[in-house]
C-alpha positions as CSV (number, residue, x, y, z in Angstrom):
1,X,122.5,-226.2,72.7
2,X,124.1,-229.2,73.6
3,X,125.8,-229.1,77.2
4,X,125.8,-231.7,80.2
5,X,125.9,-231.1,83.8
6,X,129.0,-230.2,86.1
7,X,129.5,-232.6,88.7
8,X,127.7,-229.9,91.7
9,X,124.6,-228.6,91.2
10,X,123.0,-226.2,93.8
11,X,119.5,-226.6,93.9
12,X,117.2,-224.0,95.9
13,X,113.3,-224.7,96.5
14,X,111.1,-221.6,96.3
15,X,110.4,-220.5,100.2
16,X,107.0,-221.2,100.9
17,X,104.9,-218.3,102.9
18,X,102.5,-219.9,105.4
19,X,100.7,-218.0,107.6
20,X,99.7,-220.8,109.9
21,X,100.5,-219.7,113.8
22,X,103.7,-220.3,114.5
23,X,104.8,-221.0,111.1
24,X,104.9,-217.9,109.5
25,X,108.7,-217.6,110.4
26,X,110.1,-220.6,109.7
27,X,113.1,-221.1,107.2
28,X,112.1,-223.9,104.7
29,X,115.2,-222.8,102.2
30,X,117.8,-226.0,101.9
31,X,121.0,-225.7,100.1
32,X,120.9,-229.5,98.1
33,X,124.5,-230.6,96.4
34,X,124.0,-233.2,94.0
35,X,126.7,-235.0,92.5
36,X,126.9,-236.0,88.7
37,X,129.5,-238.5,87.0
38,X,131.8,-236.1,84.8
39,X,131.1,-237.1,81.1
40,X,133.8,-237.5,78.4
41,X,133.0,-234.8,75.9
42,X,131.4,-235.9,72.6
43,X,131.6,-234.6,69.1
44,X,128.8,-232.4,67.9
45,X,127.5,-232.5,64.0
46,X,126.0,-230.0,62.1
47,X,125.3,-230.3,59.0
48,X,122.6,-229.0,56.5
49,X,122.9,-230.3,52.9
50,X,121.0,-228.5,50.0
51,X,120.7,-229.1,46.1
52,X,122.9,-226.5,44.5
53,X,125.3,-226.0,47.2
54,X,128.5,-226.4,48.2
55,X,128.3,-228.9,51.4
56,X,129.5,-226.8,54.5
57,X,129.7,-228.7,58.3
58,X,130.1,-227.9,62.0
59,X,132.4,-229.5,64.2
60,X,132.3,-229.3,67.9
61,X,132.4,-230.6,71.3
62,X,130.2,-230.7,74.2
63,X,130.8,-229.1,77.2
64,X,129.4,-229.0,80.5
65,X,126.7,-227.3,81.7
66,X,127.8,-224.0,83.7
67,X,131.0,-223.9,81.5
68,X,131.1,-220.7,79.2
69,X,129.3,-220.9,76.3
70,X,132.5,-220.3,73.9
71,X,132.2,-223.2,71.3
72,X,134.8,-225.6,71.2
73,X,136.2,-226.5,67.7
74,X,138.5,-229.6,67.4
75,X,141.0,-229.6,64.7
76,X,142.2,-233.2,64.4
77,X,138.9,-233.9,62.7
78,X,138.2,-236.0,59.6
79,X,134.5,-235.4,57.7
80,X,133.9,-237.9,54.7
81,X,131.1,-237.3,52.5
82,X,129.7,-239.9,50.4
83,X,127.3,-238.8,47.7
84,X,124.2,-241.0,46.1
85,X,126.4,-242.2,43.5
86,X,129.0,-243.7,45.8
87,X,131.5,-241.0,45.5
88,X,133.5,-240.3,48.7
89,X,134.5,-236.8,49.1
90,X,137.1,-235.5,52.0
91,X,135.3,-232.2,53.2
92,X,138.4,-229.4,54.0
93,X,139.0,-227.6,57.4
94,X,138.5,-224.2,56.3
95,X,135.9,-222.3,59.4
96,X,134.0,-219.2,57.3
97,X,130.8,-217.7,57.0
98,X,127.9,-218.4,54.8
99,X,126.9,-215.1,53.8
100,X,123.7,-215.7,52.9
101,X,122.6,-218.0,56.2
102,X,125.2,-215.5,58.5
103,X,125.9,-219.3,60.1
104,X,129.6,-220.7,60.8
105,X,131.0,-223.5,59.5
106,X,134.4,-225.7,60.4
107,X,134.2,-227.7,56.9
108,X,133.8,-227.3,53.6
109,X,133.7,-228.6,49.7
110,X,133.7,-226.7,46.5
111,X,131.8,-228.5,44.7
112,X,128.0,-228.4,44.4
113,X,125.5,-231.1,45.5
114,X,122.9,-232.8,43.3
115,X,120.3,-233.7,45.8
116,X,117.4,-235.6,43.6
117,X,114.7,-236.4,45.6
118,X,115.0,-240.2,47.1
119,X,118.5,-239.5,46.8
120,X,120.7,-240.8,50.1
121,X,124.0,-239.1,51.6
122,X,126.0,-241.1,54.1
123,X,128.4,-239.0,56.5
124,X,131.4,-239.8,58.5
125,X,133.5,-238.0,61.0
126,X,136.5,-239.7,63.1
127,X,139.3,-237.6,65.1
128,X,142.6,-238.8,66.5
129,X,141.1,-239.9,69.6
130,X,139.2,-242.7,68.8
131,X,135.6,-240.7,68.4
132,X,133.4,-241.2,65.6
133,X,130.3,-239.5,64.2
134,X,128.2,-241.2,61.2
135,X,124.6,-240.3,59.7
136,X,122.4,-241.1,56.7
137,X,120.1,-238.7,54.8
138,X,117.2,-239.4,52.1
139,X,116.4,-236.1,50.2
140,X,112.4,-235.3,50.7
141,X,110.6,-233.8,48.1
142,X,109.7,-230.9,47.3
143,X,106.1,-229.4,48.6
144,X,105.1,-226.2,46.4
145,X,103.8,-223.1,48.3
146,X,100.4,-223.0,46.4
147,X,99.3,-219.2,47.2
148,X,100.4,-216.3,49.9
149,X,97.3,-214.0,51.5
150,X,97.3,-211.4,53.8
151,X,94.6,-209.2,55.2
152,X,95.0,-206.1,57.8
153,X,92.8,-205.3,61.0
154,X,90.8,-202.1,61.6
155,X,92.6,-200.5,63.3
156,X,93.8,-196.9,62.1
157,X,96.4,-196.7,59.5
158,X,98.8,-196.2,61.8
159,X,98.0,-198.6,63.7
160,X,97.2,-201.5,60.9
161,X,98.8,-204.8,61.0
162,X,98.6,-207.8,58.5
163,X,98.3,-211.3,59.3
164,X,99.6,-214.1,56.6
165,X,98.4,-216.9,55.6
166,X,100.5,-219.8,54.0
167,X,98.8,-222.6,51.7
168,X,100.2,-225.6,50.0
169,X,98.9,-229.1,49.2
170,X,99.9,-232.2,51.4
171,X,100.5,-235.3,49.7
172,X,98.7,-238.3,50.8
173,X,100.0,-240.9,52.6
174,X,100.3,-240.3,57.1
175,X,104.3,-239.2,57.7
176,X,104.9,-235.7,56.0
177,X,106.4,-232.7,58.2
178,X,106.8,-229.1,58.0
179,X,108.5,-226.6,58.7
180,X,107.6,-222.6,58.2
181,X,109.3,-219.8,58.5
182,X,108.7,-216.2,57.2
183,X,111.7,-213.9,57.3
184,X,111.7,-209.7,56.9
185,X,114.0,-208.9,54.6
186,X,116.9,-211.6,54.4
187,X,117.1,-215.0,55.5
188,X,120.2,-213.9,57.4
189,X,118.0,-212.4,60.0
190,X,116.1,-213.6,62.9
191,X,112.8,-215.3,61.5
192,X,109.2,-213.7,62.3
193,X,107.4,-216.9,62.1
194,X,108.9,-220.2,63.2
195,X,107.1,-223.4,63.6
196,X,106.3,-226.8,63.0
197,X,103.6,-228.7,61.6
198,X,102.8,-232.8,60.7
199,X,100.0,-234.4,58.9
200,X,98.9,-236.8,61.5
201,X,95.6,-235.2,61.5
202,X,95.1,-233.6,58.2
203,X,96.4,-236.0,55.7
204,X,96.4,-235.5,51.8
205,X,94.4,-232.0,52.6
206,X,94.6,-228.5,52.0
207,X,97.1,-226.7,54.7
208,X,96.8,-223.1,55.8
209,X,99.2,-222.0,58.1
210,X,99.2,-218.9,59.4
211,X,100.5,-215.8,61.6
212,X,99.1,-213.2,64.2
213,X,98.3,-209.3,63.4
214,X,102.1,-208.7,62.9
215,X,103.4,-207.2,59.8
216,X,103.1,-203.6,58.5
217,X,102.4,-201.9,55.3
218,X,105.2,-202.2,53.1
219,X,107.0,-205.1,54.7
220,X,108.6,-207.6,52.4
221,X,108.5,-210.9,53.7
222,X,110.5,-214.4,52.6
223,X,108.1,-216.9,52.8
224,X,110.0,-221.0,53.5
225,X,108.0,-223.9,53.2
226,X,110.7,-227.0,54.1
227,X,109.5,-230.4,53.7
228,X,111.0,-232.6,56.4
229,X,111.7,-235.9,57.2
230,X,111.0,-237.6,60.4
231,X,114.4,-237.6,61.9
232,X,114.8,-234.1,61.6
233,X,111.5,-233.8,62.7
234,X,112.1,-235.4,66.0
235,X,115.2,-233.6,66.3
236,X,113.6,-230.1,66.4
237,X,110.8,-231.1,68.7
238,X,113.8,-232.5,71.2
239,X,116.0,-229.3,70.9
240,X,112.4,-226.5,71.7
241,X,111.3,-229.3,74.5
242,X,115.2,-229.3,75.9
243,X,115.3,-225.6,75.3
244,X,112.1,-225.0,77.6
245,X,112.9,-227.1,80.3
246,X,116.5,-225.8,80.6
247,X,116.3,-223.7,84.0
248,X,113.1,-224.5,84.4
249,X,112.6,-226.1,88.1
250,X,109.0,-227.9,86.9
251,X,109.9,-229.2,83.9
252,X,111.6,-232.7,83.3
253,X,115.2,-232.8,81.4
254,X,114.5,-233.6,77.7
255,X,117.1,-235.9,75.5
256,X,118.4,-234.6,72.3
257,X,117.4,-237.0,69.8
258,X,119.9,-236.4,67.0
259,X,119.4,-237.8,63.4
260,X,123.5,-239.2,64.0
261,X,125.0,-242.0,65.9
262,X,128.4,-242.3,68.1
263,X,128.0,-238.1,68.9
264,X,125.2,-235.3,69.0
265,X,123.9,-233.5,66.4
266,X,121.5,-233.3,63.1
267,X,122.7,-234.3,59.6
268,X,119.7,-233.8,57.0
269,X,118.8,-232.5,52.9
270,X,116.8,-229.4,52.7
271,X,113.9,-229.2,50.6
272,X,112.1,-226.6,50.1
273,X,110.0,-223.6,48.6
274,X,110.6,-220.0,49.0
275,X,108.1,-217.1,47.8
276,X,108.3,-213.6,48.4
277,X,105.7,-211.3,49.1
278,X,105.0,-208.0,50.2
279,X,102.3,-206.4,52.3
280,X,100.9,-203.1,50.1
């Protein structure tokens, strides 16, 4: 998701039909080249760290835009981990698959995290040529799921589809954000429901978020309530807006705005809760 330009662009306006006398066959298609100053490539951070886990990390680099979207995965790369306690770990290079995620990683530890809430984790990552990545994280707490509902349409049995409805108490105080998602299944698979949600408006209330007419009889459904914290926040509002405006010839090009400094990238604590439920 994170790419930059190469240096020629070719830019082609949509031909206008006019039916004005005498204009109806004119050619109003222009080839444009623009050219772009080539960009040194940066590192690129992934990192999602969760009580009871083993830390696991993404390493990459950017490239530029039109390039092929193969990742590119430095090896002279150096990830410290320091924990709440002050403890600095040395993460390994050992690329795998979490298999309950399905999501690739470049490093790893084998030992599990405590992640309190309040509790802050401090990354680094340096390579032999000079480029270096750093981050801080503050665990959130914890936001229950209060209650799961669901109610089909009329439609014939066949037919009938459930919506869902997700509640849970906000805490007070202006600055809490969510994120839900439902899964079918496994969390390995491509969510149903996906979205975003802050208390700006609704402070210290009651949330109900729900879904459209979409899940059938029988469907059992992994219900994720994550609590945020602003950075990350931001960060997923900046990759959907960049991800809508990419080759889109309306839209204005929209800045990542990572949660790390010196490269690109997110480095955050999950917390959240998880409730299953299925549709009868």
């Amino acid at each position: 998701m994170f790419f930059f330009l190469k240096k020629r662009l070719l830019a082609r306006p949509l031909a206008l039909l006019l039916t004005l006398p005498g204009l109806a066959s004119c050619n109003l298609e222009q080839n444009i080249d623009v050219d772009l100053p080539a960009l040194p490539a940066q590192l690129v951070v992934e990192c999602y760290l969760e009580d009871g886990q083993a830390p696991q990390l993404t390493v990459t680099e950017t490239v530029p835009y039109l390039s092929a979207p193969d990742p590119v995965v430095p090896t002279d790369v150096t990830v410290r981990l320091t924990r709440p306690n002050g403890q600095v770990e040395t993460l390994r290079f050992f690329p795998g698959r979490n298999s309950v995620t399905g999501k690739f990683y470049t490093h790893s530890s084998l030992r599990k995290l405590v992640a309190r809430p309040g509790d802050t984790f401090r990354l680094e990552v340096t390579d032999t040529k000079g480029r270096r990545v750093t981050g801080t994280a503050t665990t959130p707490g914890r936001v229950p799921i209060d209650s799961l509902e669901y109610k089909f349409n009329d439609l014939p049995p066949g037919q009938r589809e459930a919506y869902l409805l997700t509640i849970f108490q906000d805490p007070v105080g202006v600055g809490d954000y969510y994120r839900l998602q439902v899964h079918r299944d496994s969390i390995s698979t491509d969510a149903e429901l996906d979205y975003d949600v802050e208390d700006r408006l609704n402070d210290g209330t009651r949330f109900t978020l729900g879904s459209s007419y979409r899940f059938d009889p029988n469907d059992t459904l992994l219900v994720t309530l994550y609590h945020l914290d602003r950075p990350y926040y931001l960060f997923r509002q900046s990759v959907g807006d960049a991800r809508n405006a990419n080759g889109n010839p309306f839209s204005q090009p929209s800045a990542i705005k990572s949660t790390v400094e010196g490269g690109v990238g997110v480095f955050t604590v999950l917390s959240y809760d998880r409730k299953q439920i299925i549709i009868r």
